[in-house]
matplotlib code that plots the C-alpha trace (Angstrom):
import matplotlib.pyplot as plt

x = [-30.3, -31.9, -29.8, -31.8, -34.7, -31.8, -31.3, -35.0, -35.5, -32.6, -34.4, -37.6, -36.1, -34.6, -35.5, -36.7, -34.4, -35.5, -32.5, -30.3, -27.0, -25.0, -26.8, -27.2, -22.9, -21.3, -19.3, -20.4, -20.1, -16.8, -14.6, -11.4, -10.6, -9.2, -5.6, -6.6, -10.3, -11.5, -14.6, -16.2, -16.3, -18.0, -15.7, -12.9, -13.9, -16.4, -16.8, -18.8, -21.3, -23.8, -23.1, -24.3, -27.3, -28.4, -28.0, -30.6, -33.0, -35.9, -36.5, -32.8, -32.4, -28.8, -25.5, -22.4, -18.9, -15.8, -13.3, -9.2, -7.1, -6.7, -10.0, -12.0, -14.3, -14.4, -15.9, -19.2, -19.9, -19.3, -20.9, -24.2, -24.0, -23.7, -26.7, -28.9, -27.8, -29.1, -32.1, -33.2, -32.6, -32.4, -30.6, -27.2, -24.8, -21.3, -19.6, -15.3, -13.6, -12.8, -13.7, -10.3, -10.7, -14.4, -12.8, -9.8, -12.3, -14.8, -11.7, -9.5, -12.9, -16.4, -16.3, -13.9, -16.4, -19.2, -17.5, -16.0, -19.5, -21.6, -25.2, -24.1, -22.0, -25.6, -27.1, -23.8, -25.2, -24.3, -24.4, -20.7, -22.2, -24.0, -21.5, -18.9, -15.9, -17.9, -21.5, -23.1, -26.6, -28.2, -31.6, -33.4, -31.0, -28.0, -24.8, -22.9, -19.7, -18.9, -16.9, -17.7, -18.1, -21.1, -21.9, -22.2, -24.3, -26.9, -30.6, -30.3, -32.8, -30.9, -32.1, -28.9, -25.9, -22.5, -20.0, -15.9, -14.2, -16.9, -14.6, -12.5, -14.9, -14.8, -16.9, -20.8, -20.2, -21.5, -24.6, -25.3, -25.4, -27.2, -29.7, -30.2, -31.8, -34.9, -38.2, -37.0, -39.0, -37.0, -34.1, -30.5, -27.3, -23.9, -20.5, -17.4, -14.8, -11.8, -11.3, -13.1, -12.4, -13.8, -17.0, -16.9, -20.3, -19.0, -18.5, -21.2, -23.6, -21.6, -22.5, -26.1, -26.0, -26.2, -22.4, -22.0, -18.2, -16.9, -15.9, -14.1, -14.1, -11.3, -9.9, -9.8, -12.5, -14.6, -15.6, -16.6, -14.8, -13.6, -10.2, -8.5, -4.9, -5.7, -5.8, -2.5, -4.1, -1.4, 1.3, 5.1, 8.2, 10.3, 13.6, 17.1, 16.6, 14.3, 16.0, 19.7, 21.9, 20.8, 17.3, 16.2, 14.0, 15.9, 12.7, 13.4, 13.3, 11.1, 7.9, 8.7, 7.0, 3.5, 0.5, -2.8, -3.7, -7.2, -9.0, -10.9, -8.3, -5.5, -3.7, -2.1, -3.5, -2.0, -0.5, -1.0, -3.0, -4.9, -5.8, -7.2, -9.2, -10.9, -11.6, -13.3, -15.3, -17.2, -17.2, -19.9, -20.6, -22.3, -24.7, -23.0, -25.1, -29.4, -30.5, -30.0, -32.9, -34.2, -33.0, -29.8, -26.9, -23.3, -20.3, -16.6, -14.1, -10.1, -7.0, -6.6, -9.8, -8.6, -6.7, -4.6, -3.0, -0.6, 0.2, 3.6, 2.7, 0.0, 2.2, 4.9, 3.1, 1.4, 5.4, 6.8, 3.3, 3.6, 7.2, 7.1, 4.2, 6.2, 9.1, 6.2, 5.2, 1.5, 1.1, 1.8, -0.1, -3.0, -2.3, -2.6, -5.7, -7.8, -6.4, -4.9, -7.5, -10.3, -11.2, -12.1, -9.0, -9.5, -7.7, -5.3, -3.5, -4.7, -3.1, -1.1, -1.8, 0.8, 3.4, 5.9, 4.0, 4.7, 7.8, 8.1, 7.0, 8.9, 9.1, 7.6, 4.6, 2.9, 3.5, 5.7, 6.4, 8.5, 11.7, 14.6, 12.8, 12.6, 9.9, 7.2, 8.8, 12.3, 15.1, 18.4, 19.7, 16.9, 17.5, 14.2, 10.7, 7.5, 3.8, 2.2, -1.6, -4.3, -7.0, -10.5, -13.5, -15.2, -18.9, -21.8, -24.4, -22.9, -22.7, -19.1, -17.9, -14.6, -11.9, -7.9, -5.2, -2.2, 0.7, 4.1, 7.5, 10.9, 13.9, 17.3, 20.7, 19.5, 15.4, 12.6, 9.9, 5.7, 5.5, 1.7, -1.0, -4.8, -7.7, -9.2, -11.8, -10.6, -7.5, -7.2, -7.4, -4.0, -2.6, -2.8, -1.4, 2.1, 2.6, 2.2, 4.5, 7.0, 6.9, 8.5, 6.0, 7.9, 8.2, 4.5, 2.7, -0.3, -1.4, -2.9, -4.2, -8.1, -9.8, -6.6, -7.1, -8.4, -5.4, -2.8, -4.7, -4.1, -0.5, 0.2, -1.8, 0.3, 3.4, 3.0, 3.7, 2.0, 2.6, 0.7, 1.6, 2.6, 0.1, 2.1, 4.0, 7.4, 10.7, 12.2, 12.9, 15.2, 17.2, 19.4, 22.2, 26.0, 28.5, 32.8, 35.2, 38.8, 38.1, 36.2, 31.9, 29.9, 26.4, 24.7, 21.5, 20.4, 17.5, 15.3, 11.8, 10.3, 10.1, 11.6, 9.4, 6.5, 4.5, 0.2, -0.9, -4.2, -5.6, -5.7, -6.7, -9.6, -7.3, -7.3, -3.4, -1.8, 0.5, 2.6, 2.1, 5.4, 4.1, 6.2, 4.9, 6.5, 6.9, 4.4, 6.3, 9.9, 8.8, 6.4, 9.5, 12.1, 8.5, 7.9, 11.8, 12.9, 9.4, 9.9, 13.6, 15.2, 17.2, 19.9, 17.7, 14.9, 11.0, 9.3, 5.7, 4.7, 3.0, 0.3, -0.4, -4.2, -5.4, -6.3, -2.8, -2.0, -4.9, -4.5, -0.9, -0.8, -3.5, -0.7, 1.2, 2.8, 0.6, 1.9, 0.4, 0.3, 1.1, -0.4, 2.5, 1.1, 4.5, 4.4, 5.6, 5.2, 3.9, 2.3, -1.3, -3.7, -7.7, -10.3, -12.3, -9.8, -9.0, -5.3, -5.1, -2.6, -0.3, -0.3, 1.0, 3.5, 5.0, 4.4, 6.5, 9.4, 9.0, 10.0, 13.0, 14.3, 13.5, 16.2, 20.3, 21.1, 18.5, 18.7, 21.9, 21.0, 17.9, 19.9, 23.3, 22.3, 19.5, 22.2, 23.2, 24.6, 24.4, 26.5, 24.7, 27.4, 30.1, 30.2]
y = [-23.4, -20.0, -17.7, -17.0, -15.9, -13.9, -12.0, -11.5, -10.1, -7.5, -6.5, -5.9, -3.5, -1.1, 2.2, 4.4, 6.7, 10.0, 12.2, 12.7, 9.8, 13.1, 13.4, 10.3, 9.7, 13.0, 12.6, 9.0, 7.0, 5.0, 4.4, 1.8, 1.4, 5.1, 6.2, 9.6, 10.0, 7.5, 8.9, 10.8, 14.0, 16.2, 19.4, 17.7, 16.9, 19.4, 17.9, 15.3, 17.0, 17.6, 14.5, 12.3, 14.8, 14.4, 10.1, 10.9, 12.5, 10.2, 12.2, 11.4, 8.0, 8.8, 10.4, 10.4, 11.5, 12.5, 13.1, 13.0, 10.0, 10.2, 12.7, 9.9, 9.6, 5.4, 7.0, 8.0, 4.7, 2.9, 5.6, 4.6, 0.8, 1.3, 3.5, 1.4, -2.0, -0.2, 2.2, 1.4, -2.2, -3.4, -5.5, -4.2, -4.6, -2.9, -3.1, -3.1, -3.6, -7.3, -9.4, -9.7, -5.2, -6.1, -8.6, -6.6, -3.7, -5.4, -7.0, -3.9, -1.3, -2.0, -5.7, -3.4, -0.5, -2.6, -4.5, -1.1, 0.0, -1.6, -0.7, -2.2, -5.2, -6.2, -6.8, -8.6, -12.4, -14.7, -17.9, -17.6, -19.0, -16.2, -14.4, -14.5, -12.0, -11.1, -11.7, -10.7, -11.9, -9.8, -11.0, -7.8, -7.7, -9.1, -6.7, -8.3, -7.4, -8.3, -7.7, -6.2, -9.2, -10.5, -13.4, -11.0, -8.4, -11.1, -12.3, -10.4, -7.4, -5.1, -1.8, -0.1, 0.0, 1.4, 1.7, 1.9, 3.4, 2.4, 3.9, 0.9, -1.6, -3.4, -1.9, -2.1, -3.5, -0.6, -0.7, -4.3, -3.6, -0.6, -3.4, -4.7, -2.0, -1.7, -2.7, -2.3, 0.3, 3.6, 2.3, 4.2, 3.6, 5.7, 5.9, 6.8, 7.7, 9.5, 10.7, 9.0, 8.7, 11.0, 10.2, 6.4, 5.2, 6.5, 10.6, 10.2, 9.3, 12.2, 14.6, 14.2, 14.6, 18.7, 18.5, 20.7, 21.6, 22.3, 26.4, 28.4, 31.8, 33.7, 35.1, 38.9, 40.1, 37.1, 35.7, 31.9, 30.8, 26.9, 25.9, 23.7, 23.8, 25.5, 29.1, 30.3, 29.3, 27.4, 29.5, 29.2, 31.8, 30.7, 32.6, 32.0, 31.1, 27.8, 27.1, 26.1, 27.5, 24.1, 25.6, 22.5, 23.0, 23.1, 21.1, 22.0, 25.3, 25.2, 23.8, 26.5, 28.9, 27.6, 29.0, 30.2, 32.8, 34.2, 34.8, 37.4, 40.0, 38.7, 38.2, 35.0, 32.7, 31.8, 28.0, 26.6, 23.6, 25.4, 28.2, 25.5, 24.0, 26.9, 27.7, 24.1, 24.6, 27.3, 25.6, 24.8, 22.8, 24.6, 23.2, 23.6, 21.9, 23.3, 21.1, 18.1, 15.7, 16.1, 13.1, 12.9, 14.9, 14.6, 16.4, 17.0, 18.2, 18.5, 18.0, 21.4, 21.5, 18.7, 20.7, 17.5, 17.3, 19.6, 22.1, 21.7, 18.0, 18.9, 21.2, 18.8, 16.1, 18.3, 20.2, 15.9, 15.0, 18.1, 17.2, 13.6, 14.5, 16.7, 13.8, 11.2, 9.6, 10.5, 8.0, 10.5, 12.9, 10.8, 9.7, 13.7, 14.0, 11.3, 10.8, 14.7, 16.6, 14.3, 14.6, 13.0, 12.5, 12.8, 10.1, 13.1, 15.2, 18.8, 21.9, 19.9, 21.5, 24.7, 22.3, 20.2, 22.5, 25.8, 24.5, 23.1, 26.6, 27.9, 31.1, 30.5, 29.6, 26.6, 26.4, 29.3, 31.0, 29.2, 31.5, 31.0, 28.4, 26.4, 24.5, 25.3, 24.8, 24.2, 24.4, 25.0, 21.9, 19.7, 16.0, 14.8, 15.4, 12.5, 12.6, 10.5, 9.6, 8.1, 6.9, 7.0, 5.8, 8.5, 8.0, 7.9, 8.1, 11.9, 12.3, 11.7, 9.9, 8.8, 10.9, 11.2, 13.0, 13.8, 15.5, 16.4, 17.0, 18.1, 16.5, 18.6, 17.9, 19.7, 19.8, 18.5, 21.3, 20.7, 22.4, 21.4, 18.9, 19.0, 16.7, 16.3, 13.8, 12.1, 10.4, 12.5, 15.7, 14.3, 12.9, 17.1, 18.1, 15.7, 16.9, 20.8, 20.1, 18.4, 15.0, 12.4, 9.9, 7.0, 9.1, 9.1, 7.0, 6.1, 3.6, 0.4, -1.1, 0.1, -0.7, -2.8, -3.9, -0.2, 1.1, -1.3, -0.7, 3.4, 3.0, 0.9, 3.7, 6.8, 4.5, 5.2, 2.7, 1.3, 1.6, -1.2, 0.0, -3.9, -5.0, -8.0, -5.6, -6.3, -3.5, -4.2, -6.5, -8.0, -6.8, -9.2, -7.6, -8.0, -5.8, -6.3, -6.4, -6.8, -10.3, -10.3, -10.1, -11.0, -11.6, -9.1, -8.5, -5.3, -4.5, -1.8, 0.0, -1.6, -4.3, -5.3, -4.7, -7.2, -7.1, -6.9, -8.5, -6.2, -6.5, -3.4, -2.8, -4.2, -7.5, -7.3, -7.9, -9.0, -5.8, -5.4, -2.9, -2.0, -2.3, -1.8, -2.7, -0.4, -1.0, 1.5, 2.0, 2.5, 4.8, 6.4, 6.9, 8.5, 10.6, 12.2, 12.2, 14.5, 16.5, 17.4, 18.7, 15.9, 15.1, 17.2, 17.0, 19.3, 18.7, 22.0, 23.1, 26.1, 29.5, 28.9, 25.3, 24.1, 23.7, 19.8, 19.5, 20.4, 18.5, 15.1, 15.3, 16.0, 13.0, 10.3, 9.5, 7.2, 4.6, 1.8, -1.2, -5.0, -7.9, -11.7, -12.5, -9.8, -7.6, -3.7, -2.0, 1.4, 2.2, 4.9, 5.1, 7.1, 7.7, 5.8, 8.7, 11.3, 11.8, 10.8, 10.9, 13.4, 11.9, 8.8, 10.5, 12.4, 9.0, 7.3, 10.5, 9.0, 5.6, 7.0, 9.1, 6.2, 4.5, 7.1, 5.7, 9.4, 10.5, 7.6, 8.1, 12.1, 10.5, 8.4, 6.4, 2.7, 2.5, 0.7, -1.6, -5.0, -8.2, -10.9, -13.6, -15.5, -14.5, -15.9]
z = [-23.1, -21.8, -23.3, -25.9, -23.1, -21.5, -24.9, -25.6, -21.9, -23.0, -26.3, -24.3, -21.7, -24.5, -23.7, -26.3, -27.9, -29.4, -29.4, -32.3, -32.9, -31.8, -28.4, -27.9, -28.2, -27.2, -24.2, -23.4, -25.7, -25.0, -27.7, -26.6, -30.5, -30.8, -30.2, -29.7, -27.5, -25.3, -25.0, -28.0, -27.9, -30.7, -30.4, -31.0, -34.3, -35.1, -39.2, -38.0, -36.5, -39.1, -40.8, -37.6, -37.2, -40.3, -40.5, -37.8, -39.2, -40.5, -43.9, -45.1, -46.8, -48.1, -46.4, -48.4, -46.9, -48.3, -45.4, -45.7, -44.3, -40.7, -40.5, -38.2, -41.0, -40.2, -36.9, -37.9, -39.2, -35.8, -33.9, -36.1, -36.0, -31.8, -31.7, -34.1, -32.1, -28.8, -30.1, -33.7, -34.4, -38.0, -40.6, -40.9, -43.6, -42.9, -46.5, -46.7, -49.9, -48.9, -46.6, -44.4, -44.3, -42.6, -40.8, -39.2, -39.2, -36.6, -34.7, -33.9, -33.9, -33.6, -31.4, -28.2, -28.7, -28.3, -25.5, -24.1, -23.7, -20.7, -22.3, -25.2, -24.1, -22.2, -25.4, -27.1, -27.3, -24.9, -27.1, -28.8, -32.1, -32.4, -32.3, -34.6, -36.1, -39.3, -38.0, -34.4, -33.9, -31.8, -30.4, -32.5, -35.3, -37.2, -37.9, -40.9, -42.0, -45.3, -48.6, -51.5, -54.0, -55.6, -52.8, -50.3, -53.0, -53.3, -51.3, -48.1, -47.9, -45.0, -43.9, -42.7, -45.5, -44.8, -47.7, -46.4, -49.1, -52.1, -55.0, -54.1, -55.1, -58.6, -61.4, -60.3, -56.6, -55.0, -57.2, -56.2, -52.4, -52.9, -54.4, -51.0, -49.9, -52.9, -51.0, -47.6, -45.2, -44.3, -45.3, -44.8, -46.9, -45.6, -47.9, -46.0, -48.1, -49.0, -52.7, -55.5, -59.4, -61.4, -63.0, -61.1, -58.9, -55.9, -57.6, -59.2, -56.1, -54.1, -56.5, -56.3, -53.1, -51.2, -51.8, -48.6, -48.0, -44.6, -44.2, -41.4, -40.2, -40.8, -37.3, -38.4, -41.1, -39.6, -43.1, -43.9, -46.7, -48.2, -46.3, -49.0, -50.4, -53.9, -55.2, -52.6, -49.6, -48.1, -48.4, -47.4, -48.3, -51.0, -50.7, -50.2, -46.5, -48.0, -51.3, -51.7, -54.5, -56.7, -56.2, -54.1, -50.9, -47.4, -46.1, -42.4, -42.9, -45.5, -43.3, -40.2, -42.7, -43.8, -43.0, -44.3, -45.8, -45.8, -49.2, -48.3, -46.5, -47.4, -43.9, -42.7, -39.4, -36.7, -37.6, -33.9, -33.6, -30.2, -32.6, -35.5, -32.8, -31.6, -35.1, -36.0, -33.2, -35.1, -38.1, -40.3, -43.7, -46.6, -49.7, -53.0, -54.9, -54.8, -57.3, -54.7, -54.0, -50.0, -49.3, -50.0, -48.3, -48.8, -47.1, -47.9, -45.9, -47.1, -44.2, -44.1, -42.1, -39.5, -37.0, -35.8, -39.4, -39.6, -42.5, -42.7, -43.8, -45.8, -48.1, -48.1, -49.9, -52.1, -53.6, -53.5, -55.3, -57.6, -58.6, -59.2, -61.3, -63.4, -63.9, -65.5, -61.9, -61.0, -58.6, -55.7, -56.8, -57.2, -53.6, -52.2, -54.1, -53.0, -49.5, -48.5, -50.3, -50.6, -53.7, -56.9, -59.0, -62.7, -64.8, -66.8, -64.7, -63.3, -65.4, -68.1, -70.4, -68.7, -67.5, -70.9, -73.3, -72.8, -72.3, -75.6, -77.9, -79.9, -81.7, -84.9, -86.4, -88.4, -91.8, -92.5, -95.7, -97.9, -97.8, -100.4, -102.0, -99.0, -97.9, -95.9, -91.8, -93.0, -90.8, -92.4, -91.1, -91.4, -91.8, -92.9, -92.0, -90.9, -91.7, -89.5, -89.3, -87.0, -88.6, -86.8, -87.5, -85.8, -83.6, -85.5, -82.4, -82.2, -85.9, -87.2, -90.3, -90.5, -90.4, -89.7, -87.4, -88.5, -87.3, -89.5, -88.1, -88.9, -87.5, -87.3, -85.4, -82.1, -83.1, -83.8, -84.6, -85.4, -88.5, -88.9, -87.5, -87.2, -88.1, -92.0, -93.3, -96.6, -97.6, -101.0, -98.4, -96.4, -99.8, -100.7, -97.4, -98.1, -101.3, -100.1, -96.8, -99.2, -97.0, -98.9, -99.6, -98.0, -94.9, -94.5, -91.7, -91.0, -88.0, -89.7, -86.2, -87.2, -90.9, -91.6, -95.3, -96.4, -94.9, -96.0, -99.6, -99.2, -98.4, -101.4, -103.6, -102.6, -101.7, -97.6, -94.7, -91.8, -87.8, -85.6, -81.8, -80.1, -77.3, -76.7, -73.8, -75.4, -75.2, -78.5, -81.5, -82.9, -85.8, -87.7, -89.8, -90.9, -89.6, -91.2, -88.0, -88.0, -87.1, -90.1, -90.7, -87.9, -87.4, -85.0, -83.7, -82.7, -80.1, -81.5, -80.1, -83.5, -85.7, -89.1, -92.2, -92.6, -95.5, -95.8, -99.3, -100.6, -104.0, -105.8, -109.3, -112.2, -111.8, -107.9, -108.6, -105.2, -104.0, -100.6, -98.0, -95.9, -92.3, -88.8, -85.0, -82.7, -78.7, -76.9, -73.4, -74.4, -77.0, -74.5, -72.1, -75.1, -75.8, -72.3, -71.4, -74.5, -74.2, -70.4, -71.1, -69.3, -72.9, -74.9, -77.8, -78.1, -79.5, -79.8, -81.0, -83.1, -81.2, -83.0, -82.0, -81.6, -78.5, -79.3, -79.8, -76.5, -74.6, -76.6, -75.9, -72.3, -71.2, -70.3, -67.6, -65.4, -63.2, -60.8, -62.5, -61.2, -63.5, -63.6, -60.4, -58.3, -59.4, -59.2, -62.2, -63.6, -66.7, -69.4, -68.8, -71.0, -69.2, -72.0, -71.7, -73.3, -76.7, -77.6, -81.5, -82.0, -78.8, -81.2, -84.4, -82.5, -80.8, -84.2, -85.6, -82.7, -84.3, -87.8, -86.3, -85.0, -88.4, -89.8, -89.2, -89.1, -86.7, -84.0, -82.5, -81.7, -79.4, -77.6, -77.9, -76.0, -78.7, -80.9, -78.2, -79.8, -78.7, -80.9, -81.9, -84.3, -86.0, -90.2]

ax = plt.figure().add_subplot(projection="3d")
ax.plot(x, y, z, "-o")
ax.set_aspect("equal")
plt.show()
């Protein structure tokens, strides 16, 4: 019945603390939790240094961290909840992204510190239920360790907030426990993360911050510069000794050769990890950003700055990211950013607009003279040629009426060449652009998804038809036709990236006489994959763009890729992911421009031969 007395006799016998969380922990402070010090030591991780000094100093309210995987970024938090517990007691809120990470998190780390530690084990309560996995109440203060999820967001006013990985947390979670921080005295709130997304809560708070980044001193002309992966920093040698005669890397001889190259005199370091830790030592973090508020600091650091990751590693997933990037899967790459480089990743992927399409130009131009009485783009082969348009309503807080994109194509034996595309504002306007590319009016389409009826009413006026991309998720439809066999007809059914012909009634005319407009849905992923797989070269058949290409084109149509998605039954799957926040309109007409080809008997079997797999369904 006294231990709460014994607990308040601890509190009263805490001796004032005025040194810095640095001082106070470097070189005592136990650490049982970590595989690689038992006792923390601030040279051997030199990057979190200034961060600890300054979630010290009174005058900061916010510290945000950006550290790689493995970088002992977790550490600083744990080194601040044991100093608070012994010299600055308040409400603590330690924040994972669910509640089983807090849980494991104060199992495996912070509970054996605290316990590892005799100064802090005396003030541990002795009552065991106050003293839980996810809740220690100390006699001065309670540490909590939550997830992030609206229960835990709500009525608690805490004055210490640390955030594990924030950029994890659903859409406004972070904002919400910030929220328990409004009103409280002095309060401090701490994110510990690896990479972010870009523009996301977690970014944007680290870019408001003094966005200092973590330099080095080159061992030779003695300047400080950034040590990150980018610009030819990392280097390796690429000759016949490290590529095989199929032009694929010899990995283990490969890695023997990277090092780092210094930006300002050019000359390589030595690749030791004795050498990298020497160099850390002297290490120091510098403000990028000046327009920062005085309370707020934030740091960054990439892995090429932790002298216990290796080099070798760090280049190997950044060529394995960079290649599986190129063949549609971004996933990895996403991975290097965030976790390797520590960085924001941006939903489309970095430089696409160099990679399929410069690979696709050709050497011609848009529109080219009409030759021989040819028309304008024509090949001498051509088979046929597609208009297809999207149709946009455009923004009207920025300005914008409605207007369309269009893109036209012409389909040949061994190519498919853009002979034009480009945005204009009235129908009448793309109604004088088919007739002058001599597009057959039945091969013109436009997506009907938006402003259905108007559009349904325009294809029935210049005799166009209608695309509606399926969101039902499906591969193919069903297409019911008769085929003669020496057995005699049968009934087949062939599986197709769109649909048979369905028909939108619109009244047109004084009489508002009922007329049909010819309408397909088409089957986004499948089409997505025979997009990007003929595009990137992977197909005998070639899609090529003009020299003279618009730039739109080549940013619109380089925003998608492949992302790992999860369905309803917790089942990994990958699919074709385009960012919200980039424009896409003329990626749409080009795929819609696929969904025609295919459209055309002569055209489909060039694309790809198990498109006209059958499967009988009865035989007459």
């Amino acid at each position: 019945m006294w231990d709460w007395f014994d607990d308040f006799v601890k509190s009263l016998f805490q001796p004032f603390e005025d040194r810095t969380i640095l001082e106070w922990a470097d070189g005592i402070l136990k650490l049982p939790q970590s595989e690689r010090y038992p006792v923390f030591l601030s040279e051997e991780a030199a990057w979190l240094r200034e961060p600890l000094i300054a979630i010290s100093d009174p005058n900061i309210r916010r510290v945000d961290i950006r550290m790689p995987a493995g970088a002992a970024k977790s550490l600083i938090g744990e080194i601040h909840i044991a100093y608070v517990i012994e010299n600055d007691p308040g409400f603590y809120y330690y924040v994972w992204q669910t509640d089983d990470d807090a849980k494991d998190a104060m199992e495996d780390r912070v509970v054996p510190m605290l316990e590892g530690n005799d100064s802090l084990f005396k003030l541990l309560p002795t009552d065991r239920s106050k003293k839980r996995i996810q809740k220690i109440s100390f006699f001065s203060m309670p540490l909590y360790a939550v997830g992030a999820n609206p229960s835990a967001a709500q009525s608690k006013r805490v004055k210490y907030l640390t955030m594990e990985e924030p950029h994890l947390y659903q859409s406004g979670m972070m904002k919400a426990m910030e929220a328990r921080c409004v009103g409280v005295k002095n309060p401090k709130i701490i994110t510990l993360s690896t990479g972010s997304v870009a523009g996301d809560e977690s970014d944007k708070a680290f870019n408001e911050g003094s966005c200092k980044e973590w330099e080095a001193a080159c061992p030779y002309c003695h300047e400080y510069q950034k040590l990150t992966d980018q610009r030819d920093r990392l280097k390796s040698d690429r000759d016949e000794n490290t590529i095989d005669k199929e032009g694929n890397f010899i990995w283990h001889k490969l890695l023997e050769t990277v090092r780092y190259n210094c930006e300002h005199c050019g000359r390589d370091w030595p690749n030791d990890q004795v050498f990298r830790r020497q160099q850390s030592i002297t290490g120091r973090y510098a403000q990028t950003n000046s327009n920062a508020k005085h309370d707020h600091e934030s740091f960054h650091i990439e892995a090429t700055g932790v002298h216990w990751i290796p080099l070798a590693k760090i280049l190997e997933e950044k060529l394995k990211a960079s290649y599986a990037a190129k063949a549609g899967a971004i996933e990895p790459l996403r991975e290097y950013i965030q976790k390797i480089r520590a960085m924001a990743w941006d939903e489309s992927p970095p430089d696409s607009e160099s990679g399929d399409v410069n690979r696709m130009k050709g050497e011609y131009l848009k529109k080219m003279p009409i030759i021989q009485g040819k028309k304008p783009g024509e090949m001498e082969d051509e088979i046929a040629r597609f208009l297809t348009i999207d149709n946009q309503a455009g923004k009207a807080s920025i300005g914008e009426g409605a207007h369309r994109w269009y893109v036209i194509r012409a389909w040949s034996p061994t190519e498919c060449r853009l002979i034009e595309e480009g945005r204009i504002s009235t129908w009448e306007e793309m109604e004088e652009i088919r007739i002058a590319m001599g597009v057959e009016p039945a091969r013109t389409l436009v997506d009907c998804a938006y402003d259905t009826i108007s559009v349904q009413k325009i294809c029935v006026r210049y005799g166009w038809m209608g695309l509606w991309g399926d969101t039902t998720g499906k591969d193919s439809f069903p297409h019911h036709e008769q085929i003669m066999t020496p057995e005699g007809p049968k009934r087949i059914t062939r599986k197709l990236p769109f649909s048979p012909v369905s028909f939108g009634h619109v009244g047109i005319g004084t009489n508002q006489r009922q007329q049909s407009a010819r309408y397909f849905f088409w089957c986004k992923q499948p089409i997505a994959n025979l997009y990007h797989r003929i595009r990137s070269g992977m197909a005998s058949y070639k899609m090529t763009i003009a020299a003279d290409t618009s730039d739109d084109y080549k940013k619109q149509t380089a925003v998608e890729y492949k992302r790992q998605m999860v369905d309803s039954k917790g089942n990994k799957y990958w699919a074709w992911f385009r960012p919200p926040s980039k424009p896409d309109h003329l990626l749409d007409c080009d795929q819609m421009g696929l969904v025609a080809a295919l459209m055309d008997s002569r055209i489909r079997p060039l694309l790809y031969s198990f498109i006209d797999e059958v499967t009988e369904v009865k035989a007459d």
